[in-house]
C-alpha positions as CSV (number, residue, x, y, z in Angstrom):
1,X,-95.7,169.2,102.1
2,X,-92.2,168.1,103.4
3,X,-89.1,170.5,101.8
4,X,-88.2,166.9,100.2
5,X,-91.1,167.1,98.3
6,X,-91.1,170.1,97.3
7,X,-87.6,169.4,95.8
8,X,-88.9,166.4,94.0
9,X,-91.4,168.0,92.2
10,X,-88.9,170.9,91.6
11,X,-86.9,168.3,90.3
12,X,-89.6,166.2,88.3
13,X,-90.3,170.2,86.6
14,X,-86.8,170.8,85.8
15,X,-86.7,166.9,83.9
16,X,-90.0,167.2,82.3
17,X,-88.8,170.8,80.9
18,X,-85.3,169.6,80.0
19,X,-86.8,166.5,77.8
20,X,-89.6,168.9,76.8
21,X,-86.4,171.4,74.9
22,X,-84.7,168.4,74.0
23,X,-86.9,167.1,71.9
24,X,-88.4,170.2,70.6
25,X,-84.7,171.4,69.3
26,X,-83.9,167.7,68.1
27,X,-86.9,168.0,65.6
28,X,-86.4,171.8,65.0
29,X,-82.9,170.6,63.7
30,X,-84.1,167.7,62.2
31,X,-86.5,169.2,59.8
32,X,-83.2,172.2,59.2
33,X,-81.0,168.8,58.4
34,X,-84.0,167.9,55.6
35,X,-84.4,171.1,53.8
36,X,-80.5,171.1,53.6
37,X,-80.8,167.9,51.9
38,X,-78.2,166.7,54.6
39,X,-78.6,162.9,55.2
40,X,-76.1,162.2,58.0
41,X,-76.8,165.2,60.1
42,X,-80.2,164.1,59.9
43,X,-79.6,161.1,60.6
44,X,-78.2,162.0,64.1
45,X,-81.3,164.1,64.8
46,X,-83.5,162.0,64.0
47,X,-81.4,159.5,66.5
48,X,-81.3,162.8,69.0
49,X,-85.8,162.8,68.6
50,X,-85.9,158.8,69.4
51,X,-83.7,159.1,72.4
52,X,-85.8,162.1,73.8
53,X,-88.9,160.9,73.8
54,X,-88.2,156.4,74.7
55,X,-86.6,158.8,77.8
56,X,-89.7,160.4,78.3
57,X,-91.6,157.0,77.9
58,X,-89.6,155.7,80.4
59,X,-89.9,158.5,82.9
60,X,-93.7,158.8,82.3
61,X,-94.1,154.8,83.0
62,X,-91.9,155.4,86.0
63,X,-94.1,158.5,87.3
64,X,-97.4,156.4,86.8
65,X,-96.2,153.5,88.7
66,X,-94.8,155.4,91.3
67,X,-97.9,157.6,92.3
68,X,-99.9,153.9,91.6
69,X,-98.1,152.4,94.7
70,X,-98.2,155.7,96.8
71,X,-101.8,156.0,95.9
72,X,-103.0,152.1,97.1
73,X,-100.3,152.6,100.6
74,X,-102.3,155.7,102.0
């Protein structure tokens, strides 16, 4: 394995982990909005827990189509 790809896995780990905590702590404060009966903030988390994971969709859908074409070149 080239150093580049070791730093784009590195870098694929550090994503996957970053939108991993994001949307853990958007729901973690999402359900803490609910049982404060507080509509707006929860409201914004609940914005904060679609965000996180139509980024992971996204990123996924990009990961599978680009090991798809690396896997039919070699």
């Amino acid at each position: 394995m080239t150093f580049t790809k070791v730093l784009g896995v590195l870098a694929a780990m550090l994503l996957g982990a970053a939108l991993l905590v994001w949307i853990v702590v958007s729901l973690a404060a999402l359900v803490y909005a609910l049982t404060k009966g507080d509509g707006q903030a929860a409201g914004i988390y609940a914005l904060f827990v679609v965000v996180g994971v139509a980024i992971a969709a996204i990123v996924w859908w990009v990961g599978r189509r680009v090991a798809k074409s690396r896997a039919t070149r070699q």
